[in-house]
MIPADO-584642 format. One record per residue (C-alpha): residue in one letter; z negated, y negated, x negated. Coordinates in pm, 1 decimal, m for minus. Each point is the difference from the previous one (the first is absolute). Last residue first. Example, Ala and Ser with C-alpha at 12.3 -4.5 7.8 and 13.67 -1.06 7.14 Angstrom:
2
node residuo: s&zz: m714.0&yy: 106.0&xx: m1367.0 $
node residuo: a&zz: m66.0&yy: 344.0&xx: 137.0 $
! end
This chain:
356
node residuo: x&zz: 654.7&yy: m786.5&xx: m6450.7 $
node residuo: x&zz: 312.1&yy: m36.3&xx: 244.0 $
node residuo: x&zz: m61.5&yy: 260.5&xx: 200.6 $
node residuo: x&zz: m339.8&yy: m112.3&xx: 110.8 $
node residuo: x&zz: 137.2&yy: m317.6&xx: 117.2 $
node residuo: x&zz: 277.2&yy: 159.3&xx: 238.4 $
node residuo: x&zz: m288.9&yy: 251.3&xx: 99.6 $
node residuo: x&zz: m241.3&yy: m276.6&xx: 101.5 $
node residuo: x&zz: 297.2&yy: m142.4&xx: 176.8 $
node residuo: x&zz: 49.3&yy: 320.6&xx: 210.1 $
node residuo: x&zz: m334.5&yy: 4.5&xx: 84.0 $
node residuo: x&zz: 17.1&yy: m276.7&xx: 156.0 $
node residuo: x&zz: 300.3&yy: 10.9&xx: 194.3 $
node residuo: x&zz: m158.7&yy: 344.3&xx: 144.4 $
node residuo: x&zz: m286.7&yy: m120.8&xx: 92.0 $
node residuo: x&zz: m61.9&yy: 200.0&xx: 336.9 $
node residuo: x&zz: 95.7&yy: 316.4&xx: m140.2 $
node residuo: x&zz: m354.0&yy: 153.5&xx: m46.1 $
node residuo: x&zz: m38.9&yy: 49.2&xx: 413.4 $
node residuo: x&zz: m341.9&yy: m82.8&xx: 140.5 $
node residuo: x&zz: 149.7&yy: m256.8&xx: 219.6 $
node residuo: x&zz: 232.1&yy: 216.2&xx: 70.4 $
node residuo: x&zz: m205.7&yy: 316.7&xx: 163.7 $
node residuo: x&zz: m235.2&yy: m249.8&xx: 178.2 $
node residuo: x&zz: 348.9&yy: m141.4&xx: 196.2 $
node residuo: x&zz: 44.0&yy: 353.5&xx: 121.1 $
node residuo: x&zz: m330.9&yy: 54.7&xx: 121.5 $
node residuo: x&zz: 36.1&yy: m366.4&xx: 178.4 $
node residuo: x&zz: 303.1&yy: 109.7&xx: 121.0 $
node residuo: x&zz: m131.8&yy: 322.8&xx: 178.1 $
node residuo: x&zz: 66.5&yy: m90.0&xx: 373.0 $
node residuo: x&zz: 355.8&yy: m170.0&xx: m79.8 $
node residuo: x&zz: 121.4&yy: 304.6&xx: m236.9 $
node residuo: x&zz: m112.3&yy: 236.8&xx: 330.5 $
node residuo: x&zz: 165.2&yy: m191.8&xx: 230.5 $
node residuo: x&zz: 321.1&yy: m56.6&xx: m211.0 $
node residuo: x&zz: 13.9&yy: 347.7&xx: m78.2 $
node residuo: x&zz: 14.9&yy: 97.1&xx: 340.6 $
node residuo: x&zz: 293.6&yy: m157.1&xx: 99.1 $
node residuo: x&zz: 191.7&yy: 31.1&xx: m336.1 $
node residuo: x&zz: m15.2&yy: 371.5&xx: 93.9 $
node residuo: x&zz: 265.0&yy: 121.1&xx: 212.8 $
node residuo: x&zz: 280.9&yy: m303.2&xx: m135.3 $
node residuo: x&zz: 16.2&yy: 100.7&xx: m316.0 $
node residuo: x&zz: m118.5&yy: 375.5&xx: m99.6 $
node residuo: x&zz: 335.6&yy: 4.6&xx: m212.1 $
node residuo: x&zz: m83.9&yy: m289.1&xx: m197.3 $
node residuo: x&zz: m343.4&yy: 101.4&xx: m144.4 $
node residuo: x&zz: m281.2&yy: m203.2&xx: 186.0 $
node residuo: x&zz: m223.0&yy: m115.1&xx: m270.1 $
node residuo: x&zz: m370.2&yy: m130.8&xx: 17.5 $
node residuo: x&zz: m87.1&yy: m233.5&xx: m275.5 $
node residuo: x&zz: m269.7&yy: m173.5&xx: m244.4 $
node residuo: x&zz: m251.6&yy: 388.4&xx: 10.9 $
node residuo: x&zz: 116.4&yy: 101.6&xx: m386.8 $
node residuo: x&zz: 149.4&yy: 281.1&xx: 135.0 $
node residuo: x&zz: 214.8&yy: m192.9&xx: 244.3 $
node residuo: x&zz: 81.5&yy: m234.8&xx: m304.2 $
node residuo: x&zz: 121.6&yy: 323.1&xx: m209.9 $
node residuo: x&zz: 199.2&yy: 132.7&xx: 286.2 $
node residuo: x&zz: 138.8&yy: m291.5&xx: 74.0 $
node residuo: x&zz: 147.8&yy: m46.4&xx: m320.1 $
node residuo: x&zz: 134.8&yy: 365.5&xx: m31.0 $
node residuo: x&zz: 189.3&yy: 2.0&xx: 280.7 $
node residuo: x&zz: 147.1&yy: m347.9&xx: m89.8 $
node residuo: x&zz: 98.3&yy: 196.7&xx: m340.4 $
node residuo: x&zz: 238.1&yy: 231.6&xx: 151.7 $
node residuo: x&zz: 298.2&yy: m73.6&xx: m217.6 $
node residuo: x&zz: 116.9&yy: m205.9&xx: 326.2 $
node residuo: x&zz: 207.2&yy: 33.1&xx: 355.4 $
node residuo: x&zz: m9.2&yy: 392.7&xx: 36.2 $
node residuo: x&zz: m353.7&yy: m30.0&xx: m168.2 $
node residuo: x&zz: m176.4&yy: m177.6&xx: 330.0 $
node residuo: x&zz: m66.9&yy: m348.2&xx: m57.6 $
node residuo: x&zz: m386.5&yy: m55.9&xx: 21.4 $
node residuo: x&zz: m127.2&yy: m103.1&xx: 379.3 $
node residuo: x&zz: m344.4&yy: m178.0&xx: m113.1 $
node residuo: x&zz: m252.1&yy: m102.4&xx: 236.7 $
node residuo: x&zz: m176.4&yy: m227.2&xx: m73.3 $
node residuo: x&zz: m332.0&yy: m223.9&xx: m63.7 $
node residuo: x&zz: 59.1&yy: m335.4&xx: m181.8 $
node residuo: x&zz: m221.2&yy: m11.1&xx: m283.9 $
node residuo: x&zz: 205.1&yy: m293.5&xx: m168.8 $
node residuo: x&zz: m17.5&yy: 139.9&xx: m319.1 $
node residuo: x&zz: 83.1&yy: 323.2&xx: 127.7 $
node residuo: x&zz: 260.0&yy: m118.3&xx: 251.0 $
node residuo: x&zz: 150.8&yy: m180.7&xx: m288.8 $
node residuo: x&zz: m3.1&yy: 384.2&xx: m209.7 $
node residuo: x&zz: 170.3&yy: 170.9&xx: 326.0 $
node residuo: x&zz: 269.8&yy: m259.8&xx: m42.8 $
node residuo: x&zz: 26.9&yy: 34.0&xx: m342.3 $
node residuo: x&zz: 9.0&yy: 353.7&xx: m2.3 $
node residuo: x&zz: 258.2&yy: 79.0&xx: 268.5 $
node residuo: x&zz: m154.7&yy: 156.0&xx: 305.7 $
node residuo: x&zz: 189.9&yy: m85.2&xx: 315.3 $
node residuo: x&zz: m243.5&yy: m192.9&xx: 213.8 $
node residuo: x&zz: m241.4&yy: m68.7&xx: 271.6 $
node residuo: x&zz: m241.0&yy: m272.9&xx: 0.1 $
node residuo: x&zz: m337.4&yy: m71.6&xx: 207.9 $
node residuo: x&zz: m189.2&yy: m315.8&xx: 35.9 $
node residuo: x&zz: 286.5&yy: m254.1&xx: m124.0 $
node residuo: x&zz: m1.4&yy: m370.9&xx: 73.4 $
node residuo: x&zz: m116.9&yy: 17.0&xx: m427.2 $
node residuo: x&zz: 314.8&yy: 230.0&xx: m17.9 $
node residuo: x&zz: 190.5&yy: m309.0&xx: 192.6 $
node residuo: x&zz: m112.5&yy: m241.5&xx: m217.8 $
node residuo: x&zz: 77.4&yy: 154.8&xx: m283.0 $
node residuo: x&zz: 323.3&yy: 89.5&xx: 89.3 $
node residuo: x&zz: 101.2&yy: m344.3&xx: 55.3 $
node residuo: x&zz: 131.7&yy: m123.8&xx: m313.6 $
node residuo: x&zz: 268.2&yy: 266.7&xx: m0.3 $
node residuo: x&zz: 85.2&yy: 207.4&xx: 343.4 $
node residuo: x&zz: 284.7&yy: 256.7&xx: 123.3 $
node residuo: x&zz: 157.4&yy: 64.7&xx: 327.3 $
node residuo: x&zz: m287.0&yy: m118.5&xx: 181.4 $
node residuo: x&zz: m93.1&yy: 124.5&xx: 304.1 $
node residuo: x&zz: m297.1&yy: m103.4&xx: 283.3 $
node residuo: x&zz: m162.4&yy: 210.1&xx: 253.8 $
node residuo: x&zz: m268.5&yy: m114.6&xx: 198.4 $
node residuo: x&zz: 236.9&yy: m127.5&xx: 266.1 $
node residuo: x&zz: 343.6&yy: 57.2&xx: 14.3 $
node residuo: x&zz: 236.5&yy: m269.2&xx: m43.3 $
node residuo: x&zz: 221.9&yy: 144.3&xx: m306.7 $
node residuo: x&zz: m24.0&yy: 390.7&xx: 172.8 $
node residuo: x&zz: 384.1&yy: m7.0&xx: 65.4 $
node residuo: x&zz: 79.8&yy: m136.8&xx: m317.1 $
node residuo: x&zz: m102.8&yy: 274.8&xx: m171.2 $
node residuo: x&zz: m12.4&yy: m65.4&xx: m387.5 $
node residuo: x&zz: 116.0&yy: 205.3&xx: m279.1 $
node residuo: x&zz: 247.4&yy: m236.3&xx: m184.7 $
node residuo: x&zz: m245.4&yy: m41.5&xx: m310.1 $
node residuo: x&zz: m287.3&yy: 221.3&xx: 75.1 $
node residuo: x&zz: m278.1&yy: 50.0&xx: 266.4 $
node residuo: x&zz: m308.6&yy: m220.7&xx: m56.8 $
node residuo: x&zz: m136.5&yy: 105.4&xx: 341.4 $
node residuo: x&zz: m374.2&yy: m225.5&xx: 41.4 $
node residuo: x&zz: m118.2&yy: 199.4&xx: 291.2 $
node residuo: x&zz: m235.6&yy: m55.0&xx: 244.3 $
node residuo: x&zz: m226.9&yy: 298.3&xx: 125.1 $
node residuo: x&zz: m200.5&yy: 161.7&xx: 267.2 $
node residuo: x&zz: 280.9&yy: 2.4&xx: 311.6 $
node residuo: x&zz: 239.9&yy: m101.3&xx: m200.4 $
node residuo: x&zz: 3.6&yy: 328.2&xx: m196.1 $
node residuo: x&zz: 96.8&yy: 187.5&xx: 313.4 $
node residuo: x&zz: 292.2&yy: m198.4&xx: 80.6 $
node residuo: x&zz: 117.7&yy: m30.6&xx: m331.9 $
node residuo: x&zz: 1.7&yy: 381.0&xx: m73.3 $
node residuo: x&zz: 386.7&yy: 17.5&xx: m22.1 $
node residuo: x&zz: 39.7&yy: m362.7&xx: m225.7 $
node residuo: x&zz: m302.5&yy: 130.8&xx: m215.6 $
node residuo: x&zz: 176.7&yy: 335.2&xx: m66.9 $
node residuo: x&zz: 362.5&yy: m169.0&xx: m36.5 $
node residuo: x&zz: m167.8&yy: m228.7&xx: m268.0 $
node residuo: x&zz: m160.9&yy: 304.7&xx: m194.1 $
node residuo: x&zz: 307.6&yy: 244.2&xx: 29.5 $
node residuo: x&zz: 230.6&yy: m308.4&xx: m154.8 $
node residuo: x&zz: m271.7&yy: m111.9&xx: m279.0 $
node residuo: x&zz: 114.4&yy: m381.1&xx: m87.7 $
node residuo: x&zz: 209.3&yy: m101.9&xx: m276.1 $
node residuo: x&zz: m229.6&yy: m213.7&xx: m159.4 $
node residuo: x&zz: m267.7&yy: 280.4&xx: 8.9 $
node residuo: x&zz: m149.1&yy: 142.9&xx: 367.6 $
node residuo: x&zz: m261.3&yy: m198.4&xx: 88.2 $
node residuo: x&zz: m173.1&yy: 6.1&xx: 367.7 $
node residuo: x&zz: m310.3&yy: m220.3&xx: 18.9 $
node residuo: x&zz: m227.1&yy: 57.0&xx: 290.4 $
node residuo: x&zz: m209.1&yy: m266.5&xx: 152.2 $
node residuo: x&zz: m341.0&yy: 84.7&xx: 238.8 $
node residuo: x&zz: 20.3&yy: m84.6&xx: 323.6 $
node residuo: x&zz: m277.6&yy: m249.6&xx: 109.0 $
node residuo: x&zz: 235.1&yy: m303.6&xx: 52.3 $
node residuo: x&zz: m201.6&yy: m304.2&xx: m43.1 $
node residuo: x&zz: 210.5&yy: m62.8&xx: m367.8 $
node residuo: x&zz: 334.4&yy: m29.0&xx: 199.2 $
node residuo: x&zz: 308.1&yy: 117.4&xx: m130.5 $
node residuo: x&zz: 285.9&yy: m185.1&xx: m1.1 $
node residuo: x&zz: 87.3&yy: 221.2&xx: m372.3 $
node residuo: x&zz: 8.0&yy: m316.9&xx: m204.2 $
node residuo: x&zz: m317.2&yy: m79.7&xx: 152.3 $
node residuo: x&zz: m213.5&yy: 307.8&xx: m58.5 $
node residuo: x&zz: 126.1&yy: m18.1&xx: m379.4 $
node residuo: x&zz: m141.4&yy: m375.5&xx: 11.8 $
node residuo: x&zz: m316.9&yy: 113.8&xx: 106.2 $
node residuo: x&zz: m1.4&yy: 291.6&xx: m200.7 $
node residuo: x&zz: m8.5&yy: m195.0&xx: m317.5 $
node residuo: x&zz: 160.0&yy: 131.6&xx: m277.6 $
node residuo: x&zz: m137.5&yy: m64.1&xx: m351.5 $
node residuo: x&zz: m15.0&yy: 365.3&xx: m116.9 $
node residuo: x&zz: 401.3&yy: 49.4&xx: m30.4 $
node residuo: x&zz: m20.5&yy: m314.2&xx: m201.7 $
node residuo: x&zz: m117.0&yy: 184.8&xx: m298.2 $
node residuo: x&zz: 304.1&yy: 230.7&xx: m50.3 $
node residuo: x&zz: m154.3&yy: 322.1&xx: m34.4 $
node residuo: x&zz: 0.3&yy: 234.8&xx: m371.0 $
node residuo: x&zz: m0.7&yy: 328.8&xx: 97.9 $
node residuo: x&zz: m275.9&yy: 263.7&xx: m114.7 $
node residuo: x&zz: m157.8&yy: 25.4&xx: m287.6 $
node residuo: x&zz: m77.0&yy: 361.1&xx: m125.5 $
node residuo: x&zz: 78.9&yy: m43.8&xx: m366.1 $
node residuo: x&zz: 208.5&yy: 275.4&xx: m195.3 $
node residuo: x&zz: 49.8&yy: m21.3&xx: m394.9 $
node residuo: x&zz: m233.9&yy: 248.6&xx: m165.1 $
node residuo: x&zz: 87.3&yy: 269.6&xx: 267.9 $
node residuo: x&zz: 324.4&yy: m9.5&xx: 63.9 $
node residuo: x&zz: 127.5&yy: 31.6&xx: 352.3 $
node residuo: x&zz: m2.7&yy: 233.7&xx: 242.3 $
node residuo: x&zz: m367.2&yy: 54.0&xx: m8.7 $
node residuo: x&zz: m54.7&yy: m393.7&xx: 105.1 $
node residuo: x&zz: 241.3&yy: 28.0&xx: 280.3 $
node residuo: x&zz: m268.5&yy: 136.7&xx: 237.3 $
node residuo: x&zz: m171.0&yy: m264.6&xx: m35.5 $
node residuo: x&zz: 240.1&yy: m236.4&xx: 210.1 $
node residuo: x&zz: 127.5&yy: m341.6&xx: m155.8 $
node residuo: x&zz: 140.2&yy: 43.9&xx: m344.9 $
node residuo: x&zz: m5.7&yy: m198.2&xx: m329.3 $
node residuo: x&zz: 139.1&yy: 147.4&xx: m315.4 $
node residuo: x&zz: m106.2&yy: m140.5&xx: m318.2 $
node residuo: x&zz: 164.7&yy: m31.3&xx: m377.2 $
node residuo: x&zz: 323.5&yy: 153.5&xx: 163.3 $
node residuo: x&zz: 314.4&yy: 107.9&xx: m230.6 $
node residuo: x&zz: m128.7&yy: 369.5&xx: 67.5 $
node residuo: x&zz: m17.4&yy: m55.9&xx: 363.1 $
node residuo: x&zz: 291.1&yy: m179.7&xx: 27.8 $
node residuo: x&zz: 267.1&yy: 257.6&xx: 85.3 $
node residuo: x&zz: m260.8&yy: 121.3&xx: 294.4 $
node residuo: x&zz: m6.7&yy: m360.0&xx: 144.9 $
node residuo: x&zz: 396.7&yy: 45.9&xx: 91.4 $
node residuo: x&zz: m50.7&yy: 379.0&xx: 140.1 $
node residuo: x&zz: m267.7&yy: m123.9&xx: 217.3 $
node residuo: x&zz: m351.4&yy: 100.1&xx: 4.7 $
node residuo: x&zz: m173.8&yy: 155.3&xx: 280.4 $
node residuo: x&zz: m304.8&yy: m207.1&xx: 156.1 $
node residuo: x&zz: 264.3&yy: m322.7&xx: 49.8 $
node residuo: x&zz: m71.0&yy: m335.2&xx: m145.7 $
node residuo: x&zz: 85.6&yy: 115.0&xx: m359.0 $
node residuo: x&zz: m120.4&yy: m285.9&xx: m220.9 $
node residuo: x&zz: 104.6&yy: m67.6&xx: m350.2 $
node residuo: x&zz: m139.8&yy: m175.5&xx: m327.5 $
node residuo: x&zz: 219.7&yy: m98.5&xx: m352.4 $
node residuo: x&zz: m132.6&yy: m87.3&xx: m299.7 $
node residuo: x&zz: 243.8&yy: m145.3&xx: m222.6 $
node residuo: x&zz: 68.6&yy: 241.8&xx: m275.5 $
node residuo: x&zz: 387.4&yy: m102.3&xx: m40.0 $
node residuo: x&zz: 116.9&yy: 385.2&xx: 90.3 $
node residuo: x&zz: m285.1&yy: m21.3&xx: 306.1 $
node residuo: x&zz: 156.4&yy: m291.1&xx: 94.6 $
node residuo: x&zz: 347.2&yy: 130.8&xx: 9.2 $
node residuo: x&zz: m94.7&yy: 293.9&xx: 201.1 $
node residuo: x&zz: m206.0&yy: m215.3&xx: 256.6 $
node residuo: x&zz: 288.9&yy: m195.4&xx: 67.7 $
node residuo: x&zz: 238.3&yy: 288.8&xx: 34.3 $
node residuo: x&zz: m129.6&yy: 151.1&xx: 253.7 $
node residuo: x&zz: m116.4&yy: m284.6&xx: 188.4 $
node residuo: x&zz: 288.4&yy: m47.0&xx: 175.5 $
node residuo: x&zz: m23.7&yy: 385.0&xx: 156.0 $
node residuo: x&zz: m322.9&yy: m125.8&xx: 230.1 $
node residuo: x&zz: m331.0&yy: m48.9&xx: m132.9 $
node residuo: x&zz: m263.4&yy: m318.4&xx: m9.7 $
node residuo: x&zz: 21.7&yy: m12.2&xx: m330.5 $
node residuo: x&zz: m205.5&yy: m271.2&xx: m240.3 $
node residuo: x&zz: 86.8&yy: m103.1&xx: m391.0 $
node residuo: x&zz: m232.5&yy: m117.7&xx: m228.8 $
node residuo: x&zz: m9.7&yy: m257.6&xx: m267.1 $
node residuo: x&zz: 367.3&yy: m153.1&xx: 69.3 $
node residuo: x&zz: 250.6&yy: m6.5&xx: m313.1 $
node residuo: x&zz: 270.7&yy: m223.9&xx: 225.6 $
node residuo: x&zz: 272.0&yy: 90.7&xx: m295.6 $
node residuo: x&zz: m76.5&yy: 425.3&xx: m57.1 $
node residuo: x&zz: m132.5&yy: 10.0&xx: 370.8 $
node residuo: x&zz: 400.7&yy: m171.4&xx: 79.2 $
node residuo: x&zz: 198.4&yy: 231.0&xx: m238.1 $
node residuo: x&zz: m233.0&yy: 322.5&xx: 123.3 $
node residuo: x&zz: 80.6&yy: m59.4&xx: 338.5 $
node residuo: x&zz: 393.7&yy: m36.3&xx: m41.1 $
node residuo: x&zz: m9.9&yy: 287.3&xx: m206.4 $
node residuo: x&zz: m213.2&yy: 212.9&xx: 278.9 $
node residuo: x&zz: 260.4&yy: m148.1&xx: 267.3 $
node residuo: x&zz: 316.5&yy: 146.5&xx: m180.6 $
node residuo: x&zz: m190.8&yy: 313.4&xx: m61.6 $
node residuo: x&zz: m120.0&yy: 41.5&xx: 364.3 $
node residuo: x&zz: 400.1&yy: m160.6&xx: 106.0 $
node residuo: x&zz: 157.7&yy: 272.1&xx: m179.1 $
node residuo: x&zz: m238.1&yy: 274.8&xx: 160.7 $
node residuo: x&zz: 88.5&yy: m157.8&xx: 320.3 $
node residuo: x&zz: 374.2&yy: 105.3&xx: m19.8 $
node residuo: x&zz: 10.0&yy: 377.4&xx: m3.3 $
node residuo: x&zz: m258.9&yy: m4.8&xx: 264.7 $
node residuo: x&zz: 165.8&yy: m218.1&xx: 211.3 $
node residuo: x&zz: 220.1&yy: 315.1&xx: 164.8 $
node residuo: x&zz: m343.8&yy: 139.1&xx: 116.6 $
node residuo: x&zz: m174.3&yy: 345.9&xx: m3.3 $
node residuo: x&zz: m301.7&yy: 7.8&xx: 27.2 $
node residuo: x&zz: m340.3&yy: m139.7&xx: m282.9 $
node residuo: x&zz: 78.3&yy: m336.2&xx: m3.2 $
node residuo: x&zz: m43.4&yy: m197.1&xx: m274.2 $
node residuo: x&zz: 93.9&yy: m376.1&xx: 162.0 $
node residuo: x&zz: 197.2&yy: m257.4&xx: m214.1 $
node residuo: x&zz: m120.4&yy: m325.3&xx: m148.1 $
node residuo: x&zz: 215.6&yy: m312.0&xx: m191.4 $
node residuo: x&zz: m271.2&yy: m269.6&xx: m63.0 $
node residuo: x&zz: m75.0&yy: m304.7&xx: 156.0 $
node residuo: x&zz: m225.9&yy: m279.8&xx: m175.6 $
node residuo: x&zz: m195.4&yy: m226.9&xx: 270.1 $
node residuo: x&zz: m242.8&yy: m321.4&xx: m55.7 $
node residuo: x&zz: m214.9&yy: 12.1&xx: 255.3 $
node residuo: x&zz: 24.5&yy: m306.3&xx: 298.4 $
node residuo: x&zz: m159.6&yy: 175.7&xx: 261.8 $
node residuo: x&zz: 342.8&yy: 22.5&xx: 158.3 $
node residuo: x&zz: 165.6&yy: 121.1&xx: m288.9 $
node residuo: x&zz: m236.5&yy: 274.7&xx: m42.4 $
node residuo: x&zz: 41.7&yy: 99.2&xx: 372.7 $
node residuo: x&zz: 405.4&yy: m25.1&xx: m57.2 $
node residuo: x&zz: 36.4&yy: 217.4&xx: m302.7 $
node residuo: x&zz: m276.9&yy: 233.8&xx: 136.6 $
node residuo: x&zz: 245.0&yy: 131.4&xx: 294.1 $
node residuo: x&zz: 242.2&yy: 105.0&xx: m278.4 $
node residuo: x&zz: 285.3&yy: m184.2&xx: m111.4 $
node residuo: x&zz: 21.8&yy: 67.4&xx: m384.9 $
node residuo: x&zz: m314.8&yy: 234.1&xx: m34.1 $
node residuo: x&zz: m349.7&yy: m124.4&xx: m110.6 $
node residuo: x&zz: m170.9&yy: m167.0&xx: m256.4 $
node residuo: x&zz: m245.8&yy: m289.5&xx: 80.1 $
node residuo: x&zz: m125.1&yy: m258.9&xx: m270.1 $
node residuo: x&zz: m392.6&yy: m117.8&xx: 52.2 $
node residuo: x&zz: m169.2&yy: m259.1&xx: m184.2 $
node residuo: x&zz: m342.8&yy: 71.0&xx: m25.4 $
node residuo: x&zz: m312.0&yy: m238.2&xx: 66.8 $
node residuo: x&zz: m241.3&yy: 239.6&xx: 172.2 $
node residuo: x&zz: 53.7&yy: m220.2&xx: 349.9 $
node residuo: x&zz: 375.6&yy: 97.8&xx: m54.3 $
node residuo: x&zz: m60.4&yy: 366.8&xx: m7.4 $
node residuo: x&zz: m262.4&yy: m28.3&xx: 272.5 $
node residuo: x&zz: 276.9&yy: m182.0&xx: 188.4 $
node residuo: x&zz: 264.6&yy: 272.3&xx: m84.6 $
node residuo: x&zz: m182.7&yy: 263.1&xx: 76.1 $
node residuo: x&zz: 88.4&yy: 76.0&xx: 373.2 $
node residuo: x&zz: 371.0&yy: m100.9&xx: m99.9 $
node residuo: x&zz: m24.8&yy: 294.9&xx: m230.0 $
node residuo: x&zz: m178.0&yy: 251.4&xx: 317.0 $
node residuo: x&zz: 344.7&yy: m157.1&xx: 198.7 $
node residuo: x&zz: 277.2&yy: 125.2&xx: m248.2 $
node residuo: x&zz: 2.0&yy: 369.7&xx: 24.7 $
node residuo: x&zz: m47.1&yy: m15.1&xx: 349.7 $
node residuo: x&zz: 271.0&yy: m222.8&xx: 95.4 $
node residuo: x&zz: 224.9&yy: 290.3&xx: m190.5 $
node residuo: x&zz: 236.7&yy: 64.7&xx: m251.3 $
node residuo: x&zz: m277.8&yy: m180.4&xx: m242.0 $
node residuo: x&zz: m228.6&yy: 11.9&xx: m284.4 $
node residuo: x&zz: m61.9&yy: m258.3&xx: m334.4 $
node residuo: x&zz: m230.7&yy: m252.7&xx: m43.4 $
node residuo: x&zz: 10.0&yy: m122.1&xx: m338.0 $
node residuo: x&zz: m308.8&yy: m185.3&xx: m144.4 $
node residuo: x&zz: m67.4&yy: m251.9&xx: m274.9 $
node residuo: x&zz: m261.7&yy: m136.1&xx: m173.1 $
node residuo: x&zz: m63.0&yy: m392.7&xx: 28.2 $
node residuo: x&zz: m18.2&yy: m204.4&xx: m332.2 $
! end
């Protein structure tokens, strides 16, 4: 008989894309997997399309200001964590796997009031108010930087990075080269500007002001946002935009010599694992909690990444890109040698170990 998993995290693309990551190794390991998430989150619709068999749950955010929805949401926590508990209590999985985000609240809760093992992962190096419910209900907690390790703990945390979606290192840069008109006799190095599915607005109007000078020693792959591209640079040469890419992001990061990007954890953890040099321009804390800051900093530390802070955008992104491009090879050394390189599996050893 197969065992059984429940996937549960959500809110947010990038609560859901390190569990599509694993769902092949999951598969290969001969377990059927049930996901859990909210009613009509993003996740509903990327499970469905993969063909996962879905359960939503009721979910509300803890916030920690002032808000008129937060004399609803606790309703819909308790309303989800019965709804949880009723489906764990019938589906009786052998383990149960967070990826974070408010929806998995409740999950975990319920499992850990069943005894089904349950392991989470905190992508960024401060842990969020949602993981920090669960970390008594946790039997592991997975986390990607090492400086999270002593804020977490200490019988239960794992340094293991993100889990990657294995196509995402089958591109091939001839075909990324291609899609972009580029040609492969072309001497200039290719730079890769990523800003999130929504695009970075300071990063794309930096690139667009500095195109000039960047043309001159670069291309650039411009993956911009949905709605954020300028049609009045659509024919220029060297310099191609996308609003937003699927299947062919791996082909254009393996087209891609140098990247520069917001720092969100997964995205910083595929450049890892795809040893992409970068620059990193972290979201500055009036637009986030503050943990981009602290992402960067860790993987500038740890020698994978340069980082431009917002507010020194456009002065420096000049220089940094020489000096990233003449000390990539130090910079790809660093990651190779990094411990989070495989993350998926040692996040199935850890799914098997909890289970004994």
């Amino acid at each position: 008989m197969a065992k059984k998993i429940v996937l549960t995290g959500g809110g947010t693309a990038g609560h859901v894309t390190p569990n599509i990551a694993l769902l092949p190794l999951l598969k290969e390991a001969g377990y059927e997997v049930h996901y859990v998430g909210s009613l009509n989150g993003i996740e509903k619709q990327l499970m469905e399309e993969r063909g996962i068999p879905y359960t939503g749950i009721h979910t509300g955010k803890l916030r920690r200001y002032f808000d008129p929805q937060n004399f609803t949401d606790p309703f819909r926590v308790v309303k989800g964590f019965a709804e949880a508990r009723k489906f764990l209590k019938e589906y009786k999985p052998d383990v149960v796997f967070s990826k974070g985000g408010f929806v998995g609240v409740p999950v975990v809760r319920a499992a850990s009031m069943l005894h089904i093992p349950c392991i989470i992962h905190e992508s960024d190096m401060s842990p969020g108010l949602a993981n920090k419910l669960c970390f008594g209900s946790a039997s592991k907690i997975c986390c990607n930087f090492p400086e999270t390790l002593s804020s977490l703990p200490q019988n239960k945390a794992v340094l293991t990075g993100t889990p990657i979606r294995k196509e995402l290192f089958n591109g091939d840069r001839e075909k990324g080269l291609a899609l972009c008109g580029f040609s492969s006799e072309d001497p200039r190095p290719v730079v890769m500007v990523i800003g999130g599915s929504l695009g970075a607005a300071s990063v794309n109007r930096t690139i667009r002001e500095a195109l000039d000078s960047l043309l001159k020693e670069y291309r650039i792959i411009h993956i911009c946002g949905k709605g954020k591209v300028d049609n009045l640079l659509l024919t220029r040469e060297g310099y191609k935009q996308f609003e937003f890419v699927k299947e062919e992001l791996s082909d254009l990061f393996a087209a891609a010599d140098l990247v520069i990007s917001r720092a969100g954890a997964n995205a910083i953890c595929e450049l890892l694992a795809l040893r992409k040099p970068a620059i990193l321009v972290p979201l500055p804390t009036a637009a986030s909690r503050g943990d981009q800051l602290l992402n960067a900093s860790s993987f500038e530390k740890q020698g994978y990444s340069m980082v431009v802070q917002d507010d020194e955008l456009p002065d420096k992104l000049m220089d940094a890109l020489h000096t990233l491009y003449a000390d990539r090879e130090k910079y790809i050394d660093a990651m190779s040698k990094s411990a989070q390189g495989n993350s998926a599996g040692i996040i199935m050893d850890l799914i098997s170990e909890v289970q004994n």
